[in-house]
N, C-alpha and C positions, 0 to 999 in steps of 0.2 A: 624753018625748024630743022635742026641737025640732027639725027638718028644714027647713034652706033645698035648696031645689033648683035647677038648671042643666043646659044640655044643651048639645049639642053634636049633630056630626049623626052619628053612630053610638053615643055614649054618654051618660050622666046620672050627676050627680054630686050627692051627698046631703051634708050635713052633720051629725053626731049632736054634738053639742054635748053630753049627757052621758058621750060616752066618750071627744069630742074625736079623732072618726077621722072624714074623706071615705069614701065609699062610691058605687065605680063600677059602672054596669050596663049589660050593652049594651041598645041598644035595640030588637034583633029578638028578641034570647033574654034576660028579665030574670033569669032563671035562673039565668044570670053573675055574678057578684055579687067585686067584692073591696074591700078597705079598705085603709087607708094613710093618713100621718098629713099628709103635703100631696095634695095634687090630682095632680098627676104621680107620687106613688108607687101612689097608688091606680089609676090610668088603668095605668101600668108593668105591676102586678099583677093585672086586668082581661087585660090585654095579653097575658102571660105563661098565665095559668089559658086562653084561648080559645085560645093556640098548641097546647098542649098536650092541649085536648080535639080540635081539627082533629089533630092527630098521631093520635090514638087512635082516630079513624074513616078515617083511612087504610090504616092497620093492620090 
């Protein structure tokens, strides 16, 4: 599996070039973790998965 990497200042952005998916994480909790097939869909769904766990510790 080949990995270019990038960041940004709350997330990082992987490349898997054998399954041809971005992979976002944030950078306090890598825990986080989502995929998508360009960079903004994966950040989107990063996005989306952390709204939703802040939802559930509100809760």
């Amino acid at each position: 599996m080949t990995f270019e990497k990038y960041s940004n200042n709350w997330f990082t952005i992987a490349l898997d070039t054998e399954k041809q998916v971005f992979i976002a994480n944030d950078k306090t909790n890598p825990a986080f973790e989502a995929t998508g097939i360009t960079i903004e869909s994966a950040v989107h769904n990063l996005k989306t998965i952390m709204a939703i766990q802040e939802n559930l510790q509100d809760a």
